[in-house]
N, C-alpha and C positions, 0 to 999 in steps of 0.2 A: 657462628664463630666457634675455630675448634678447640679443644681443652688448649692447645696453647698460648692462643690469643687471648681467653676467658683467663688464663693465670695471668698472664702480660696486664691484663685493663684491670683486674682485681687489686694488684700489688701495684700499680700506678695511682688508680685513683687512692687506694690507702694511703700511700705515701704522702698524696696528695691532700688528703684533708687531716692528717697530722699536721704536716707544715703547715698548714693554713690554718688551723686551730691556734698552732703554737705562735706562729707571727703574730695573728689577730689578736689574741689575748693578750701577750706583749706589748702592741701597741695602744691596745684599748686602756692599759692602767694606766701607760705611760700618756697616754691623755684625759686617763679618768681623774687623774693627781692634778689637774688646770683646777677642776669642779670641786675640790673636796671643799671648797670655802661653802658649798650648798651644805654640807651637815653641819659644819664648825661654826660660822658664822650667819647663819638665815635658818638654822633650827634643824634642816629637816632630817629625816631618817634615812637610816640606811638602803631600804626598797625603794625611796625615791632617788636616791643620787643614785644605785645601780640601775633603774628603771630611764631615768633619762639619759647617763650614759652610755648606755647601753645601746642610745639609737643611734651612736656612731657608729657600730659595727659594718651595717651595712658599708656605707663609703668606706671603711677599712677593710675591707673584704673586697670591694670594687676595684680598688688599688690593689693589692697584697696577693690576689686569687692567679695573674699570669705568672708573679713571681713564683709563687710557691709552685705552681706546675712545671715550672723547669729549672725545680730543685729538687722534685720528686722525678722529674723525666731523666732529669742527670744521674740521680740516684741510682733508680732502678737498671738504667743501661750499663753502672759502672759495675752494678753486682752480675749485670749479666752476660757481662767483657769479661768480670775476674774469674765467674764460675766458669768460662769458657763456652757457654750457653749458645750465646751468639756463632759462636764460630761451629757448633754442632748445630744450628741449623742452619747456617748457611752449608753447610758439608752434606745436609740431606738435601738440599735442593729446594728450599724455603726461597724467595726471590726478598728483596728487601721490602718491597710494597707489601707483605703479607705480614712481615714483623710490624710494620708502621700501624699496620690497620689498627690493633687496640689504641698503641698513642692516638694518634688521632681521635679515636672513638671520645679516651680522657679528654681530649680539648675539644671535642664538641660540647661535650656537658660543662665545660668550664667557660667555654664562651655560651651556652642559654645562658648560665648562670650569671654572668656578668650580662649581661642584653639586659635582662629581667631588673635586675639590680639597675642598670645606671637607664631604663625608659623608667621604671617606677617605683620601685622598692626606697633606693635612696634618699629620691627628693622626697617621697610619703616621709621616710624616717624621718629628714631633715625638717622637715615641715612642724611634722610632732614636737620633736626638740625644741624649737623654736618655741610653740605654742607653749609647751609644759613651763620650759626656763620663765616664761613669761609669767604664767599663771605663779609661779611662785614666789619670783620676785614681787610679783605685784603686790603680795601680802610683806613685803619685808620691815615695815612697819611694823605691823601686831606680831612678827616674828621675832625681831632685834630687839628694839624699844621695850623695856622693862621697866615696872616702875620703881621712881626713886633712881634713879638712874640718868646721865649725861648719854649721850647714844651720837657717834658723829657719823657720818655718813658723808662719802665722796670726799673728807677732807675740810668741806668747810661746811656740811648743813649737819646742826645738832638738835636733836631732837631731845625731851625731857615728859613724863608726863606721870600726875603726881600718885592714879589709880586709874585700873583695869576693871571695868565689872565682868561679871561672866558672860552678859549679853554681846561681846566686845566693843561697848562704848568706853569711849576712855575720857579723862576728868583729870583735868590740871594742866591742860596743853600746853608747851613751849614749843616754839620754832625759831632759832636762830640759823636764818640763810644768809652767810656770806658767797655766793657762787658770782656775785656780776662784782667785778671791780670796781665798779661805779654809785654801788647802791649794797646797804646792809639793810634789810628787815627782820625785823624781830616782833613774832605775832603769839599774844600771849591770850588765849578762850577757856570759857569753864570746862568746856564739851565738845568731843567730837566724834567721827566715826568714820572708817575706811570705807570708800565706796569705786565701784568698778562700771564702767559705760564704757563698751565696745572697747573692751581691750585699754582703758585710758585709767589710771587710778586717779583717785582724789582722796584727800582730806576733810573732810565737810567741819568745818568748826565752827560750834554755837556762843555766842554772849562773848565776846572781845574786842582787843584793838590789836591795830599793823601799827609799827611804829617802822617806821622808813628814813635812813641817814644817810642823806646823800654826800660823797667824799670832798672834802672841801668846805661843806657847811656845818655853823656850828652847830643850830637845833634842827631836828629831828623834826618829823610831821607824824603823828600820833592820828587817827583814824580809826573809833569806834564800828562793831559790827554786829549784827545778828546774827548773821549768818554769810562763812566765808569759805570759798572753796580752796585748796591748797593742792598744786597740780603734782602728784609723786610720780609721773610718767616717766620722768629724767630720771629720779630716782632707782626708781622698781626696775628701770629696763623693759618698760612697757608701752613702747610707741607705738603706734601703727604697725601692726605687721605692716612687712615691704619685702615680699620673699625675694633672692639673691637667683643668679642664673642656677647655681647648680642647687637651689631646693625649686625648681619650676621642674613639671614633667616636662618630656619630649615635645608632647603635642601643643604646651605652654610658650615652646624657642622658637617651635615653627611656625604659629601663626599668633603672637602677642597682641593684644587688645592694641586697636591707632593708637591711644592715649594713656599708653602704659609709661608714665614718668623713665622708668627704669631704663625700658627698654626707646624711647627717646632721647634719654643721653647716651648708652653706650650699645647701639643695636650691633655694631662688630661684637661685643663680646655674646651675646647672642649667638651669632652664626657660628663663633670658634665654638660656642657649648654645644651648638645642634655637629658638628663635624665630631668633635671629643668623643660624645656620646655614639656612634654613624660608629666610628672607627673603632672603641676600646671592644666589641666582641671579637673584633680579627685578630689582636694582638696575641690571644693564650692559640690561636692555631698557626700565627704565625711564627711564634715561640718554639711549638712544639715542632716546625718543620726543621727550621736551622736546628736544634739541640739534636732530632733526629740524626741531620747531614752530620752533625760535626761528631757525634757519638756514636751513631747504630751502626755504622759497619764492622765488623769484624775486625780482630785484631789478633795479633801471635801477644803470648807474654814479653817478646822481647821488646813491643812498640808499645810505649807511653802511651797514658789515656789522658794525662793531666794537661799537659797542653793543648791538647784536641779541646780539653772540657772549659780551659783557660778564654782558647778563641772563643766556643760556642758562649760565654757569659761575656767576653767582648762585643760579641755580635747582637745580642739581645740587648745590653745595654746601649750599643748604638742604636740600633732600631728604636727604642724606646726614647731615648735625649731628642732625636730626631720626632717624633712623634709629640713629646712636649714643646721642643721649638718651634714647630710649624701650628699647634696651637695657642702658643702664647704671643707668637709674631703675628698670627690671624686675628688678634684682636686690634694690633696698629694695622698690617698690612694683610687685605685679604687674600692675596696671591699668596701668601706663603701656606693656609689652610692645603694645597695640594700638594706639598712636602710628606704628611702621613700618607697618602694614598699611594707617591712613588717610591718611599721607603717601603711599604708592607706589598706592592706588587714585586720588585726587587728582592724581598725576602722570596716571597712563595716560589719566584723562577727559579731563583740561586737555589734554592732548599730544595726543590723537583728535581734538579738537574740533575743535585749532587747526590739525591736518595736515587733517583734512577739507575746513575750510574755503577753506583756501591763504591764510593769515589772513600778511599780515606781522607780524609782534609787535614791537613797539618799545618803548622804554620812553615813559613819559608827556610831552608838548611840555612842560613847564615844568623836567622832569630832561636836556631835551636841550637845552633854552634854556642852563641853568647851567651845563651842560658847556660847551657852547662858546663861551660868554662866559669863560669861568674860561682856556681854550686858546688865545680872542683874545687875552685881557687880557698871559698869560705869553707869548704872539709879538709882543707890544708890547715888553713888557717887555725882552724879548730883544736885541729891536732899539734901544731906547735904550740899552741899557748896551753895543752894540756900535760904538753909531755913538759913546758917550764915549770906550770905549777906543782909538777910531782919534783 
């Protein structure tokens, strides 16, 4: 690669993982702000909410990585239109495939990068996430519940308990569950203690009664106990794990256990996950071919770059809608799953054709006409209503 390609793929990928720094972190508060009830409300600290929020990076990164590559590709091409760059090597006899070559090189590493992330990185993350959320709600009890204190929870189960020892047994239990509209209990023990079995919490409480009122009836059925379990599962957010298509690896979509519940009621969405995943490393190279077509040719100062750059964020954005609707229709309809294959071969021809050629691409003389009559019209416009207000 010769110094000028090595500057081309240096100043790309930089650009590149600015914008993708700056996005990702952007969206990561803007979803880490869902979780803040983990400090505020279940006690924890700050290295714990940033530690599990944190494992949504990846899937924002999965998303967010072809974007940002062809807003760095657009970038670097429009400085190297402005500086005139482009049009001095094309003047030495540079062919267009030799400017491409760095781009390209940037979205090769940007599709590993996405392959890596959406066969294992993700689901791993999403997995953790899972597990930790779990792990800490499941304590949300001994975290909330303070003594001397009312404690409600979901709205209708309040909690009460009269002392904490340090061992964390706790002493004075109240449980008032209205959750079934059919039935109030209210279970009052000396003693109890949080207990955790495969992921399932309980309340273990010693020396009491259930007093149980069913709606309609006047008395209550009162039921002494030694020992009563109290299931917080519903509470804590601690059921059974049941991982989701996209926290399964790759190799989980493609061949799922006969008797995988999940995957017995919705095995299309299965297949749209194995095709998603199949398809998102083509996206940042197929990105980078149209941003190439529609930008890297050369250009005089006196021809516009902005609508060249207008189409080419047209054209990706179509590519990309298309590539959601044929996986979201592939989970009703499995014929429509080969909609991303003919949108992304359609790109790569179009894109080949038009870098081969050193084709300017413009949009049509009657879309540039209306543009800039509509931009005279509004710097007219401008100007009368400036020369009234003087």
């Amino acid at each position: 690669m010769g110094s000028i390609r090595r500057y081309i793929f240096r100043t790309t990928l930089g650009a590149f993982l600015v914008v993708l720094v700056s996005i990702t972190t952007l969206m990561w508060m803007t979803q880490a702000l869902r979780d803040f009830d983990l400090m505020t409300s279940q006690g924890q600290g700050i290295l714990v909410f940033i530690g599990i929020t944190g494992l949504i990076i990846p899937l924002l990164v999965f998303l967010i990585a072809p974007i940002a590559l062809v807003i760095a590709a657009a970038h670097v091409l429009n400085r190297l239109g402005n500086d005139s760059e482009l049009i001095v090597m094309n003047a030495a006899g540079m062919p267009p495939w030799h400017i491409f070559r760095p781009f390209l090189a940037v979205a090769i590493v940007v599709s590993l990068l996405v392959a890596v992330i959406g066969v294992y990185l993700s689901p791993k993350c999403l997995r953790e996430l899972r597990q930790w959320i779990t792990a800490v709600r499941a304590d949300v009890v001994s975290n909330t519940v303070q003594p001397g204190r009312f404690t409600v929870l979901e709205g209708k189960l309040t909690f009460h308990i009269r002392e904490r020892q340090p061992n964390g047994q706790l002493l004075g239990i109240m449980v008032d569950d209205q959750r079934n509209p059919k039935e109030r209990t209210t279970i009052l023990a000396e003693q109890g203690e949080i207990l955790t079995k495969d992921l399932n919490v309980y309340l273990l409480l010693e020396n009491g009664t259930v007093q149980r009122h069913e709606t309609g009836e006047r008395d209550p059925t009162i039921v002494r106990f030694d020992q009563y379990a109290f299931d917080l599962s519903r509470v804590s957010g601690a059921p059974n794990i049941r991982y989701t298509v996209q926290e399964r690896y790759l190799w989980e979509l493609y061949a799922p256990p006969p008797d995988d519940p999940l995957y017995l009621e919705t095995p299309d969405e299965f297949l749209a996950e194995i095709h998603n995943r199949i398809t998102a490393p083509f996206y940042p190279l197929a990105f980078m071919v149209l941003t190439f077509a529609y930008l890297g040719a050369p250009r005089t100062t006196r021809q516009s770059r902005a609508l060249s750059l207008l189409s080419a964020v047209a054209a990706v954005v179509v590519l990309r809608a298309v590539g959601f609707f044929g996986t979201i229709q592939g989970t009703k309809l499995p014929a429509a799953l080969v909609l991303p294959y003919l949108a992304l071969i359609a790109a790569f021809v179009l894109g080949y054709w038009g870098i081969a050629r050193g084709l300017i691409i413009e949009p049509p003389a009657f879309i540039t006409n209306a543009i800039n009559a509509i931009l005279t019209g509004m710097a007219r416009r401008t100007t009368q209503l400036s020369g009234q207000a003087r």
